[in-house]
N, CA, C and O atoms as a GROMACS GRO file, in nm:
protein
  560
    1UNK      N    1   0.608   0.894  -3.406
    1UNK     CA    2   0.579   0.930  -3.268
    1UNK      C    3   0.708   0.962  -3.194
    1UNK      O    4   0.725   1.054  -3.114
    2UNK      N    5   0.776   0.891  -3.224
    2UNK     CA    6   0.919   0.911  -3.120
    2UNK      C    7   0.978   1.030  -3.195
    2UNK      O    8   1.019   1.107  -3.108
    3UNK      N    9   1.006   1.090  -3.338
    3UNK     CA   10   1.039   1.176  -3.388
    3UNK      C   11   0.957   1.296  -3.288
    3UNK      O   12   1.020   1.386  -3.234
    4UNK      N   13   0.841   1.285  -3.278
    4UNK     CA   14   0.777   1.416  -3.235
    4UNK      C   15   0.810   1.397  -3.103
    4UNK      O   16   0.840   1.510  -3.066
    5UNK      N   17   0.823   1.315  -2.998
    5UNK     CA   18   0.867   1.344  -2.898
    5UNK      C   19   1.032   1.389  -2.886
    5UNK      O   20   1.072   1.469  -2.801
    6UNK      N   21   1.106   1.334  -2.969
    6UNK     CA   22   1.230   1.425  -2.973
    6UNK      C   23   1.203   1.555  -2.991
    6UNK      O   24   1.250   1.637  -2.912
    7UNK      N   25   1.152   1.579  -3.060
    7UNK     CA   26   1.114   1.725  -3.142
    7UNK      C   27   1.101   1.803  -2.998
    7UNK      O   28   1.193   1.872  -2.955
    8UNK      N   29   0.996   1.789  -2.939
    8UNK     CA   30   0.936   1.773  -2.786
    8UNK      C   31   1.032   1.835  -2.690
    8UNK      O   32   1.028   1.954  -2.658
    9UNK      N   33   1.106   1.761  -2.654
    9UNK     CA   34   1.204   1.729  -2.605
    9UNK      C   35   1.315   1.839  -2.614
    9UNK      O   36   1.347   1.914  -2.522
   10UNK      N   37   1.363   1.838  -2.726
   10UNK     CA   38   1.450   1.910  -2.760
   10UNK      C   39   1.433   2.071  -2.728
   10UNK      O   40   1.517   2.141  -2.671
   11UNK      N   41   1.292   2.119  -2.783
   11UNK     CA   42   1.243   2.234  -2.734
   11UNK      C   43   1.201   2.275  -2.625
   11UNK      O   44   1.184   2.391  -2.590
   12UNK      N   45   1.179   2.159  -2.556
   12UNK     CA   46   1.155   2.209  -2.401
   12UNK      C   47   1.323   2.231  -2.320
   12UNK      O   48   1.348   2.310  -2.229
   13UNK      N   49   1.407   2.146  -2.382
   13UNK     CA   50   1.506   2.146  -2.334
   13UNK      C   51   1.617   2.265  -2.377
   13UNK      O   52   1.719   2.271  -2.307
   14UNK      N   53   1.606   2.337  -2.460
   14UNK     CA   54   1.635   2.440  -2.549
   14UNK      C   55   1.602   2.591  -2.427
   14UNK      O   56   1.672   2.677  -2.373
   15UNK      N   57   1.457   2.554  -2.433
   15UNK     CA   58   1.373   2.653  -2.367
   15UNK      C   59   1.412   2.704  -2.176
   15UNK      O   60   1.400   2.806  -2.109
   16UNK      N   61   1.461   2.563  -2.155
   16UNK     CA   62   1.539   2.514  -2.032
   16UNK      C   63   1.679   2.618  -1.996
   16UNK      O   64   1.715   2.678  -1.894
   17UNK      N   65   1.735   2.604  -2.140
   17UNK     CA   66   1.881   2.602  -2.128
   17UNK      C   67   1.925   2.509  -2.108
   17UNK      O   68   1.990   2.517  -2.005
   18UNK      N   69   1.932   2.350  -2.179
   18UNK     CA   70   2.008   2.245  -2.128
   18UNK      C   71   2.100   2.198  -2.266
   18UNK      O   72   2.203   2.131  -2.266
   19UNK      N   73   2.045   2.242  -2.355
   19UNK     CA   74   2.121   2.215  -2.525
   19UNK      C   75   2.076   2.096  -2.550
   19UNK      O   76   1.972   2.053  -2.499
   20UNK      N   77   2.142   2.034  -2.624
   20UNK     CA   78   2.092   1.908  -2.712
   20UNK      C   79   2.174   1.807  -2.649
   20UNK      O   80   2.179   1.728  -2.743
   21UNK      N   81   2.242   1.755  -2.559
   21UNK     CA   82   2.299   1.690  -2.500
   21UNK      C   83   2.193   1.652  -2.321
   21UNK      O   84   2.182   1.544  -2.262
   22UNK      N   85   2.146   1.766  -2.293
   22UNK     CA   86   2.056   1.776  -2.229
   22UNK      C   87   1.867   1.698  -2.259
   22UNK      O   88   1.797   1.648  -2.172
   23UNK      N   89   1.838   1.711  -2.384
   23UNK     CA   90   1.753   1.706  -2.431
   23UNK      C   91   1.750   1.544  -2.456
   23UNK      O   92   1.641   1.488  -2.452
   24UNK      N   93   1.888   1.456  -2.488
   24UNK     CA   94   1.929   1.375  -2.536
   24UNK      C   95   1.874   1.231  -2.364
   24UNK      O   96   1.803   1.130  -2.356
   25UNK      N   97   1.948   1.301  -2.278
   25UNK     CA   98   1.955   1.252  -2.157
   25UNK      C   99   1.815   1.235  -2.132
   25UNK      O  100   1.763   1.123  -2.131
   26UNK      N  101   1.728   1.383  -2.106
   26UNK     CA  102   1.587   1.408  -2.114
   26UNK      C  103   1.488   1.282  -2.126
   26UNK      O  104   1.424   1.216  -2.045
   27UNK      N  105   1.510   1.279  -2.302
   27UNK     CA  106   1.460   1.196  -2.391
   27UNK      C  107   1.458   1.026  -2.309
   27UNK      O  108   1.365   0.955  -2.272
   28UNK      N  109   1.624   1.007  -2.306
   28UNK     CA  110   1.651   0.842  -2.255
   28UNK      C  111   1.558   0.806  -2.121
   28UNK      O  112   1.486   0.706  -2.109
   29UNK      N  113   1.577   0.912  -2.022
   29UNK     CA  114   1.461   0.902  -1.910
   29UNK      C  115   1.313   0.887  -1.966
   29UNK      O  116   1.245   0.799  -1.914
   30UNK      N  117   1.262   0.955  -2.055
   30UNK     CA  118   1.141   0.952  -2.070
   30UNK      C  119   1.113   0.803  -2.088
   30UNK      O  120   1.041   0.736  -2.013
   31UNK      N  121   1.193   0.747  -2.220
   31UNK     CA  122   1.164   0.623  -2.252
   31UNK      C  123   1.150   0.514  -2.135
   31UNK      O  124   1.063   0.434  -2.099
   32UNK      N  125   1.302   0.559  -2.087
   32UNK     CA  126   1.269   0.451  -1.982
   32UNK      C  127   1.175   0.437  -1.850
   32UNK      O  128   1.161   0.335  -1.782
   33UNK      N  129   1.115   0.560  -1.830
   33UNK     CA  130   0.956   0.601  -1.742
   33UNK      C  131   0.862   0.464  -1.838
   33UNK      O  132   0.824   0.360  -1.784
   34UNK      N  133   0.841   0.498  -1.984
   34UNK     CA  134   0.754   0.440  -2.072
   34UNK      C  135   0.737   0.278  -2.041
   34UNK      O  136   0.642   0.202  -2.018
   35UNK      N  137   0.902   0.265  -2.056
   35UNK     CA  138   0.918   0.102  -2.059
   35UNK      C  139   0.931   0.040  -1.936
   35UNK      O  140   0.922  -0.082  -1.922
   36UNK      N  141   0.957   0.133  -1.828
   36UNK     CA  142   0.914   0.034  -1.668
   36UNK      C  143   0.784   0.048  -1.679
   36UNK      O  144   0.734  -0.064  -1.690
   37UNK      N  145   0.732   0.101  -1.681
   37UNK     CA  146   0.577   0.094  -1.642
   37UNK      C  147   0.475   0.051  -1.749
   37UNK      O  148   0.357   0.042  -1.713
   38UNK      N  149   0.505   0.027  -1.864
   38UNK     CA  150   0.400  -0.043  -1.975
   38UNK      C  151   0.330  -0.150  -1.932
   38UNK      O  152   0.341  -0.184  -1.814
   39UNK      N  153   0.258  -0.209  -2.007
   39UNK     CA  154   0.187  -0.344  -2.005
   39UNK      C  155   0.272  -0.427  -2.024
   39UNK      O  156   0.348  -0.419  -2.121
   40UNK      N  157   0.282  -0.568  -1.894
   40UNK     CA  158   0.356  -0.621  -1.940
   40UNK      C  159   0.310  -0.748  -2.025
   40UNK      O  160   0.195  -0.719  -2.055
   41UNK      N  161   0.340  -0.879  -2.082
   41UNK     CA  162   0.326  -0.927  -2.158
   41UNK      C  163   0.190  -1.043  -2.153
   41UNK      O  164   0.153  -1.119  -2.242
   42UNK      N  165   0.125  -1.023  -1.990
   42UNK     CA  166   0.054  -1.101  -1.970
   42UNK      C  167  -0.100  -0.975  -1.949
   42UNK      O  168  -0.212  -1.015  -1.918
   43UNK      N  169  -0.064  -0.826  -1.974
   43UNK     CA  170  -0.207  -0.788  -2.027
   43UNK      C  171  -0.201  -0.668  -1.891
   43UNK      O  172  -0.234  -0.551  -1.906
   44UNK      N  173  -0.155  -0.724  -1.767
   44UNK     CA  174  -0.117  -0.618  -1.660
   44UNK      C  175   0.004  -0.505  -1.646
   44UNK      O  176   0.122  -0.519  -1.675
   45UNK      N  177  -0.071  -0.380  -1.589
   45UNK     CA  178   0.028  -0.325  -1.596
   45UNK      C  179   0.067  -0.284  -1.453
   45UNK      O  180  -0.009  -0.241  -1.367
   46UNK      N  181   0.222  -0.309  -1.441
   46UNK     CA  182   0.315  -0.275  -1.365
   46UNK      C  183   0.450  -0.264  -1.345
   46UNK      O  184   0.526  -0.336  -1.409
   47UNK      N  185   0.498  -0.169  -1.251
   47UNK     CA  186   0.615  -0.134  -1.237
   47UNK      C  187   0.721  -0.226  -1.221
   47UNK      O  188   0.748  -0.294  -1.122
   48UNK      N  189   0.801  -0.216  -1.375
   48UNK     CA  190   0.915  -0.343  -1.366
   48UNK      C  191   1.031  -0.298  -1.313
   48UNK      O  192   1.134  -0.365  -1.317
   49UNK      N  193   1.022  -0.150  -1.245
   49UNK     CA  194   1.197  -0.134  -1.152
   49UNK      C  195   1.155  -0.200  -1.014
   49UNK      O  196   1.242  -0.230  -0.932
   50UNK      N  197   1.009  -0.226  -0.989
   50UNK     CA  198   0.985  -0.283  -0.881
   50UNK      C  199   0.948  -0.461  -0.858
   50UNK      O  200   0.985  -0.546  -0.777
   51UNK      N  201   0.893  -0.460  -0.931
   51UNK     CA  202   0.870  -0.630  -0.971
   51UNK      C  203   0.978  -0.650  -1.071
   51UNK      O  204   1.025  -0.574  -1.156
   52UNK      N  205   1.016  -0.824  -1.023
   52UNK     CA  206   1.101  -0.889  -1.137
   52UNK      C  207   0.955  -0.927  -1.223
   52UNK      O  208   0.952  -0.922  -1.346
   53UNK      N  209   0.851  -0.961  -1.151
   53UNK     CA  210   0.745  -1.032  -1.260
   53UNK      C  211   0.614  -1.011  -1.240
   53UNK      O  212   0.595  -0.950  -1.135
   54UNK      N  213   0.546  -1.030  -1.282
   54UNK     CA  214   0.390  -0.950  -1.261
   54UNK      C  215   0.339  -0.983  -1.137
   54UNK      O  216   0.351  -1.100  -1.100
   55UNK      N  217   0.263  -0.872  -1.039
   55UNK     CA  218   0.256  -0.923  -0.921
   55UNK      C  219   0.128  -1.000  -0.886
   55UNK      O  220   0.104  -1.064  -0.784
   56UNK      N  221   0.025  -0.974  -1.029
   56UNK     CA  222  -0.044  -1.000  -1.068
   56UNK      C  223  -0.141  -1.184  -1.089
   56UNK      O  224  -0.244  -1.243  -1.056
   57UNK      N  225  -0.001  -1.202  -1.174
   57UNK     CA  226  -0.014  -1.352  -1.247
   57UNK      C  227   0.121  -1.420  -1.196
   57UNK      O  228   0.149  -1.538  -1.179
   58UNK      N  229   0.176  -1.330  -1.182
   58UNK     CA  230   0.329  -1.427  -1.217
   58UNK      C  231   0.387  -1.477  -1.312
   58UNK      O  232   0.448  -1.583  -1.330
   59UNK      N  233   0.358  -1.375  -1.382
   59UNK     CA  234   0.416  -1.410  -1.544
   59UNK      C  235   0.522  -1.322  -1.594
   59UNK      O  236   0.502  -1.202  -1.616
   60UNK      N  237   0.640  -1.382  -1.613
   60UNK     CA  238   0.747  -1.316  -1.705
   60UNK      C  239   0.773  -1.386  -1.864
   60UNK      O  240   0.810  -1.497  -1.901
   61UNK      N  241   0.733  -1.257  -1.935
   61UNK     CA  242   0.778  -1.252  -2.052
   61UNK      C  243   0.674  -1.422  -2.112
   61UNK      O  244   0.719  -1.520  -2.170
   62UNK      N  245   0.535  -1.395  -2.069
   62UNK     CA  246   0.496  -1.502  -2.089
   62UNK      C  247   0.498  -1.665  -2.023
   62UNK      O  248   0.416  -1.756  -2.037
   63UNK      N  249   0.618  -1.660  -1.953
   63UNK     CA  250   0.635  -1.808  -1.844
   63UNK      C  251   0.569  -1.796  -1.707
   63UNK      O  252   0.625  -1.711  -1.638
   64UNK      N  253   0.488  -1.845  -1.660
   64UNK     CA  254   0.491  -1.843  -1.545
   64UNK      C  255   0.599  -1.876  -1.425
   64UNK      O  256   0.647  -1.989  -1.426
   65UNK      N  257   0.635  -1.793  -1.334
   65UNK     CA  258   0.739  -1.814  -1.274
   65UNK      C  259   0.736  -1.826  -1.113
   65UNK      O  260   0.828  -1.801  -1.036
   66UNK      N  261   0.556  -1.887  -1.072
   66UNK     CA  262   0.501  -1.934  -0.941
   66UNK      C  263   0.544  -2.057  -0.965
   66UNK      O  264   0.543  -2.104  -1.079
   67UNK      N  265   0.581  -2.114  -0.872
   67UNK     CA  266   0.638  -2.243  -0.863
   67UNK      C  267   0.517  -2.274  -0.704
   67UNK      O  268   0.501  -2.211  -0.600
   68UNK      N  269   0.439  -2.429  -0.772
   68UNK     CA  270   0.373  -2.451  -0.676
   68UNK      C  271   0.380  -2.620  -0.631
   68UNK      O  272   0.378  -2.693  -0.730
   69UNK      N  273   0.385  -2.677  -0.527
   69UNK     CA  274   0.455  -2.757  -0.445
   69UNK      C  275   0.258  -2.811  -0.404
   69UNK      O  276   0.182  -2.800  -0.307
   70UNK      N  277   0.251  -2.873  -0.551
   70UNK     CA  278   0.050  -2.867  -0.491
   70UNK      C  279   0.033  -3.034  -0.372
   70UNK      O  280  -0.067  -3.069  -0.308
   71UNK      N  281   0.192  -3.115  -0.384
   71UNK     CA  282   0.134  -3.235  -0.308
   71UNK      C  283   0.172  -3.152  -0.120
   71UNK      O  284   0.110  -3.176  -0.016
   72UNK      N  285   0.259  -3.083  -0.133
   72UNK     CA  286   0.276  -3.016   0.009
   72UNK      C  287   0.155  -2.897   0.034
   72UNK      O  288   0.128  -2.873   0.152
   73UNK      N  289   0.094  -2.836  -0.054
   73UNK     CA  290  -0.010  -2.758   0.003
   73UNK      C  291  -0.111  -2.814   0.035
   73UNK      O  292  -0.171  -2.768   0.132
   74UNK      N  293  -0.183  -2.968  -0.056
   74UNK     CA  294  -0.268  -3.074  -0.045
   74UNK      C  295  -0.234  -3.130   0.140
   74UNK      O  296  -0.314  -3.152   0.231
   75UNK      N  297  -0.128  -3.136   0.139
   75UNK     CA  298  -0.119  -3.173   0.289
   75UNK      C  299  -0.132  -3.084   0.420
   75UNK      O  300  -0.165  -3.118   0.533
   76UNK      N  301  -0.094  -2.952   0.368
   76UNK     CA  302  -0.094  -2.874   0.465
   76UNK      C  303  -0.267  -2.828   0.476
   76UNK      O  304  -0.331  -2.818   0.581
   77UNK      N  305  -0.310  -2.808   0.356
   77UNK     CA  306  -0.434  -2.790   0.400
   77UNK      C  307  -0.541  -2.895   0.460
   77UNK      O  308  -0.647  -2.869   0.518
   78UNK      N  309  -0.485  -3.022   0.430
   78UNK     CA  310  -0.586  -3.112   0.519
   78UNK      C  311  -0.578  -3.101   0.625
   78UNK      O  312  -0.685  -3.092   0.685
   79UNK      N  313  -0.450  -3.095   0.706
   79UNK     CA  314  -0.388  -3.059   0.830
   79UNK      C  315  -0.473  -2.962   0.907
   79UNK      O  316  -0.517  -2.963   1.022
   80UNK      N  317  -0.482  -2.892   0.824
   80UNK     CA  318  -0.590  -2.732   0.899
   80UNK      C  319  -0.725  -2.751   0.896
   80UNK      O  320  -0.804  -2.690   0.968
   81UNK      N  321  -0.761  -2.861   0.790
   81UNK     CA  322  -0.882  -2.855   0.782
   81UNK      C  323  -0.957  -2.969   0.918
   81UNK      O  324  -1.057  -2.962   0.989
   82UNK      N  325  -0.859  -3.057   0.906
   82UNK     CA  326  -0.876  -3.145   0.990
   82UNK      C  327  -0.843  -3.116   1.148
   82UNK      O  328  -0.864  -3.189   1.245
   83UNK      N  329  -0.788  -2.992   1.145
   83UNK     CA  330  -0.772  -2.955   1.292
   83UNK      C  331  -0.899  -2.886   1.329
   83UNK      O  332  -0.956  -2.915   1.434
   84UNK      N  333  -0.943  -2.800   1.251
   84UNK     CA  334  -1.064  -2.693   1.247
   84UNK      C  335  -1.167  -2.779   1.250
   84UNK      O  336  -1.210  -2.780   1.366
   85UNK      N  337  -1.229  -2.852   1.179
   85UNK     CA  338  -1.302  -2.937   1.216
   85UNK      C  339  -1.363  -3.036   1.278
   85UNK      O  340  -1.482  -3.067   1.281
   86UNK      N  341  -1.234  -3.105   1.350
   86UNK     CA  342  -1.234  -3.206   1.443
   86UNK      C  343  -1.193  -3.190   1.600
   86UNK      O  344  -1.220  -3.257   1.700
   87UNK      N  345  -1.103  -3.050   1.576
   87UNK     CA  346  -1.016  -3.012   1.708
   87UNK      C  347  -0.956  -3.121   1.778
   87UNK      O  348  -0.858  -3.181   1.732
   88UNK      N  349  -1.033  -3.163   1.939
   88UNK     CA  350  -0.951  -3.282   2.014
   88UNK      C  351  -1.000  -3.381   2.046
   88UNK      O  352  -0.998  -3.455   2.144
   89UNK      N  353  -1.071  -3.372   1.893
   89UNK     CA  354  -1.098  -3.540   1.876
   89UNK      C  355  -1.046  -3.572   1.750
   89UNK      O  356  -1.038  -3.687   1.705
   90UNK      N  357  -1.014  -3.480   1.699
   90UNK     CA  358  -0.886  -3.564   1.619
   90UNK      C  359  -0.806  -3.686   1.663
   90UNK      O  360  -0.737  -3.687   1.765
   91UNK      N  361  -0.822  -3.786   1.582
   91UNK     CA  362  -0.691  -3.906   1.598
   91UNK      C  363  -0.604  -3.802   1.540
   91UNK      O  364  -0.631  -3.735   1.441
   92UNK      N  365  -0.482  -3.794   1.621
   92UNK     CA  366  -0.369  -3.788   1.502
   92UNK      C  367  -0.214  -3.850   1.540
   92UNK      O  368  -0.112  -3.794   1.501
   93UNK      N  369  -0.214  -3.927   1.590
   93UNK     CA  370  -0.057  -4.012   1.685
   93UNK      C  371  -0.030  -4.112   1.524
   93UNK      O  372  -0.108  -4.181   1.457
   94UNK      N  373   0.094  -4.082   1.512
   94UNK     CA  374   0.175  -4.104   1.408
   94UNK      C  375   0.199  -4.016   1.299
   94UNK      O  376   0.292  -4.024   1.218
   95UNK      N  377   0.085  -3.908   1.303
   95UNK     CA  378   0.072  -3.882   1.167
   95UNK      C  379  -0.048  -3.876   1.094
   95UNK      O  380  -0.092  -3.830   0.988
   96UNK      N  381  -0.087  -3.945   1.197
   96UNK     CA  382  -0.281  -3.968   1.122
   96UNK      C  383  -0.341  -3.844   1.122
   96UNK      O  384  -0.284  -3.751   1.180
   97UNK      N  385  -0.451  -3.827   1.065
   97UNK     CA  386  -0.575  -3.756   1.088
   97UNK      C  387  -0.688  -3.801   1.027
   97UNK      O  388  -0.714  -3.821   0.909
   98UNK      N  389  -0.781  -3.821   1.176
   98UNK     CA  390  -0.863  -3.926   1.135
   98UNK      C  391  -0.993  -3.887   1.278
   98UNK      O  392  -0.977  -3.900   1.399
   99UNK      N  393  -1.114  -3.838   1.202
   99UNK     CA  394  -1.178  -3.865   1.290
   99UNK      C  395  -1.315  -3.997   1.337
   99UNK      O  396  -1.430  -4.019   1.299
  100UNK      N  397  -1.270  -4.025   1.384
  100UNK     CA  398  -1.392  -4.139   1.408
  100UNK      C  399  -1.495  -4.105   1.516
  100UNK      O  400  -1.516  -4.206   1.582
  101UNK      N  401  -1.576  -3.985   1.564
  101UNK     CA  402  -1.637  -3.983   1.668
  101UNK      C  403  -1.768  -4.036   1.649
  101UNK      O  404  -1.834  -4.079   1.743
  102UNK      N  405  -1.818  -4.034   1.497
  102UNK     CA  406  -1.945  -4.083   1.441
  102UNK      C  407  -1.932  -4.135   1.330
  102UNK      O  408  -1.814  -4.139   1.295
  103UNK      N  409  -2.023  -4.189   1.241
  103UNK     CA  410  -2.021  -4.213   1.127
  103UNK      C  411  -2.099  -4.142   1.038
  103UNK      O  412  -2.205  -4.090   1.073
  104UNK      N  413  -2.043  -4.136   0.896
  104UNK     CA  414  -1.944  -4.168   0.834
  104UNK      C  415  -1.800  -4.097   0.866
  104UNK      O  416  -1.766  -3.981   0.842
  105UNK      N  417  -1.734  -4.189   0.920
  105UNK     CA  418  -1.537  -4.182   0.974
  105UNK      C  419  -1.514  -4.103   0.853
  105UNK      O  420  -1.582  -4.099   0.751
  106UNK      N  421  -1.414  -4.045   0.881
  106UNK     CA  422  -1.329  -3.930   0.806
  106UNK      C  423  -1.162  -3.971   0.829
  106UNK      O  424  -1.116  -3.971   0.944
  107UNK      N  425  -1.098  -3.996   0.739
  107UNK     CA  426  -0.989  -4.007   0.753
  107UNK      C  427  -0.929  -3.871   0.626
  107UNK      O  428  -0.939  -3.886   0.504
  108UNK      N  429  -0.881  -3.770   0.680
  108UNK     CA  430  -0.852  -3.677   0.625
  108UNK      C  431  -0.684  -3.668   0.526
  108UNK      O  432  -0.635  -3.601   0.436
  109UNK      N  433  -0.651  -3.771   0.608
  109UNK     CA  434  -0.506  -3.812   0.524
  109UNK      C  435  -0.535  -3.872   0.370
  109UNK      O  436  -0.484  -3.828   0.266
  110UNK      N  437  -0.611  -3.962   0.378
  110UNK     CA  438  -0.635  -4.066   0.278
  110UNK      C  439  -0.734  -4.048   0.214
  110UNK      O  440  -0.730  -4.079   0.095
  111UNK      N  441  -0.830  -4.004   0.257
  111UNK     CA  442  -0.995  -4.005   0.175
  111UNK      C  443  -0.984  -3.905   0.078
  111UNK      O  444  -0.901  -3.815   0.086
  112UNK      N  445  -1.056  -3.915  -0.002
  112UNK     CA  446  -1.108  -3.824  -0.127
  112UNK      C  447  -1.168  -3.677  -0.101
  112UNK      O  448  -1.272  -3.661  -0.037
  113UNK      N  449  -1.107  -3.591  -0.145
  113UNK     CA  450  -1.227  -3.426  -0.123
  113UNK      C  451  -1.377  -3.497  -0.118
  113UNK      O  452  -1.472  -3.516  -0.041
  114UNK      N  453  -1.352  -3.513  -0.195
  114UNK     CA  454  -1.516  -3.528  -0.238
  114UNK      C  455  -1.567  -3.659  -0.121
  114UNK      O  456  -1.689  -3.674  -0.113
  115UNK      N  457  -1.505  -3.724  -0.058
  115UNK     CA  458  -1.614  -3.812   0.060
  115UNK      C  459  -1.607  -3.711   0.137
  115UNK      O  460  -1.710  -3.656   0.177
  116UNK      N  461  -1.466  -3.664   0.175
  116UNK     CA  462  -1.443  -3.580   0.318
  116UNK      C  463  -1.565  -3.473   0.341
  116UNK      O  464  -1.620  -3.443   0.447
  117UNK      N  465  -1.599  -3.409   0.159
  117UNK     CA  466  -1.685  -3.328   0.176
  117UNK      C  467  -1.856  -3.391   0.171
  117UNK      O  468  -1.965  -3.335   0.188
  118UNK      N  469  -1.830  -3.483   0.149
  118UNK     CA  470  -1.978  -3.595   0.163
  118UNK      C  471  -1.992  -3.615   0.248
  118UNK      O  472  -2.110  -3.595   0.277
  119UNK      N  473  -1.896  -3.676   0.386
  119UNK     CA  474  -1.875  -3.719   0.508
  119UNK      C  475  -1.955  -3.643   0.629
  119UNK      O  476  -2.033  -3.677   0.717
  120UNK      N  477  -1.877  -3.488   0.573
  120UNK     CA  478  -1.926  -3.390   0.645
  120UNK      C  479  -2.057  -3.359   0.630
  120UNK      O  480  -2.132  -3.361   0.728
  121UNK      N  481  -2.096  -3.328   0.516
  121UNK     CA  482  -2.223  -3.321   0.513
  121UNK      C  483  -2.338  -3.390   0.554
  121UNK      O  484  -2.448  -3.337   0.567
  122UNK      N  485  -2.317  -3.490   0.572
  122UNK     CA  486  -2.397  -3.656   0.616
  122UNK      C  487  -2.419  -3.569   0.750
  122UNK      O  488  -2.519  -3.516   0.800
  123UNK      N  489  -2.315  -3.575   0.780
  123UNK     CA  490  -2.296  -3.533   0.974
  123UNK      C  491  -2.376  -3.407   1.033
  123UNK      O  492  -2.413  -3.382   1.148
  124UNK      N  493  -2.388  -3.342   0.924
  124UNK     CA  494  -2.466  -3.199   0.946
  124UNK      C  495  -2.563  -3.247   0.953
  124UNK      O  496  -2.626  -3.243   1.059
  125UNK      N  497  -2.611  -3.313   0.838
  125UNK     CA  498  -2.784  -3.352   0.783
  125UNK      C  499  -2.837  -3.451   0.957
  125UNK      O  500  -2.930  -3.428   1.035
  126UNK      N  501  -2.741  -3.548   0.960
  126UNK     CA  502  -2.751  -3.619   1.113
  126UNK      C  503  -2.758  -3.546   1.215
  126UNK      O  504  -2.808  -3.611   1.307
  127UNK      N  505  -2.732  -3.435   1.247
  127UNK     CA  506  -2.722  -3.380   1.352
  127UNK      C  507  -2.804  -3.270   1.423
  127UNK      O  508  -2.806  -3.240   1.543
  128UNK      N  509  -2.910  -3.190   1.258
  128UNK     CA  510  -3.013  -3.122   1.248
  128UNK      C  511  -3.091  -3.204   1.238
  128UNK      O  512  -3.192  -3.135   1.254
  129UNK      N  513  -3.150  -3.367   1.214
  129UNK     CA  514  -3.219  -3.456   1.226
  129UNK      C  515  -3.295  -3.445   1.347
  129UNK      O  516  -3.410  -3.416   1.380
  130UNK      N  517  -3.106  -3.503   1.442
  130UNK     CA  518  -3.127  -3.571   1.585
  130UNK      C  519  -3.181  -3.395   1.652
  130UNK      O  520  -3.260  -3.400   1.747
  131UNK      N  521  -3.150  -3.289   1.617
  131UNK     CA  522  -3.145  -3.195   1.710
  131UNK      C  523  -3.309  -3.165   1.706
  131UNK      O  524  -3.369  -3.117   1.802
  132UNK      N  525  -3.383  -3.205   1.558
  132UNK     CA  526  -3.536  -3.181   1.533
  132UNK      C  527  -3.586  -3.231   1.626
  132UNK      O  528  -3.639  -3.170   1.719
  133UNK      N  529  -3.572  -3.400   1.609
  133UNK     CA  530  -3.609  -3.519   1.653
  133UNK      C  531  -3.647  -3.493   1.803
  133UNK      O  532  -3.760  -3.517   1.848
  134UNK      N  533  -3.519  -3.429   1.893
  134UNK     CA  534  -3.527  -3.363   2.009
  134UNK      C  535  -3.587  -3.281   2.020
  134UNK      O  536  -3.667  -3.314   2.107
  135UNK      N  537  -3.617  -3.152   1.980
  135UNK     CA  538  -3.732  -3.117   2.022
  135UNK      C  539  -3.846  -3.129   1.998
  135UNK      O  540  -3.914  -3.053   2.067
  136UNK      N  541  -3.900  -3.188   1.933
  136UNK     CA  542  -4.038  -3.260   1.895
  136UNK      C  543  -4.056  -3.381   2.043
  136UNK      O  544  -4.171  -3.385   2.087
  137UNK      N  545  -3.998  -3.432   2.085
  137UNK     CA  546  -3.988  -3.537   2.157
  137UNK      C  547  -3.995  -3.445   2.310
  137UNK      O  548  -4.033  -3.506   2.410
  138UNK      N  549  -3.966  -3.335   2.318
  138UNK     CA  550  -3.950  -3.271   2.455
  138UNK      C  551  -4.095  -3.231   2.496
  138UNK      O  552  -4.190  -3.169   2.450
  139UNK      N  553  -4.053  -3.314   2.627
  139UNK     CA  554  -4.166  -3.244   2.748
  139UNK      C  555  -4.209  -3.082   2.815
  139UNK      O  556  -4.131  -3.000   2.864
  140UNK      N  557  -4.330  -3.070   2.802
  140UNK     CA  558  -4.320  -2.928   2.864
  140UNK      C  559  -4.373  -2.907   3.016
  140UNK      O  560  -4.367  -2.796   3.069
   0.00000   0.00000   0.00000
């Protein structure tokens, strides 16, 4: 294959007027068009004069090279979650986040995904209860 693209090459470059020194240069560009832009080793393809690493996966040459900080994102996202959800009834003086306006309490620092997301749910189920409960109970 690479023989016939010299071959290629050479005659277009001939045909040009550039000689075989021309054809030579030609050639080295082509390849290197080939080899920035191939597949890279994780199956995606993209431009490696532009990425150091796939923009994809984040994979060079097989390593992953995302570096992830999962006990600081674990915190930052409770932070948001616990703001969005609780707003200004959030406890949060020290550091806390913690809501207690009903039960089951939510302490968003400390508790488990899985209560926080039990917690919440309780509170929904309680709250479409009480909101039934109310209108069944209303006067007309």
């Amino acid at each position: 294959m690479k023989t016939d693209a010299i071959r290629t090459c050479i005659q277009r470059c001939h045909s040009y007027g550039m000689g075989i020194r021309g054809a030579e240069e030609g050639l080295a560009a082509m390849e290197a068009e080939i080899e920035a832009t191939k597949q890279g080793g994780c199956g995606h393809n993209y431009d490696r004069r532009e990425w150091d690493a796939c923009p994809v996966c984040a994979m060079k040459n097989g390593v992953s090279v995302r570096i992830y900080n999962i006990e600081a994102e674990n915190a930052a996202l409770r932070e948001v979650l616990a703001f969005q959800y609780s707003g200004a009834a959030l406890y949060g003086d020290d550091g806390e986040l913690q809501d207690n306006r009903v039960p089951p309490f939510i302490d968003f620092k400390r508790d488990s995904v899985d209560y926080i997301c039990q917690a919440m749910r309780q509170r929904g189920i309680d709250v479409m209860e009480k909101e039934g409960s109310d209108e069944g109970s209303a006067t007309v």
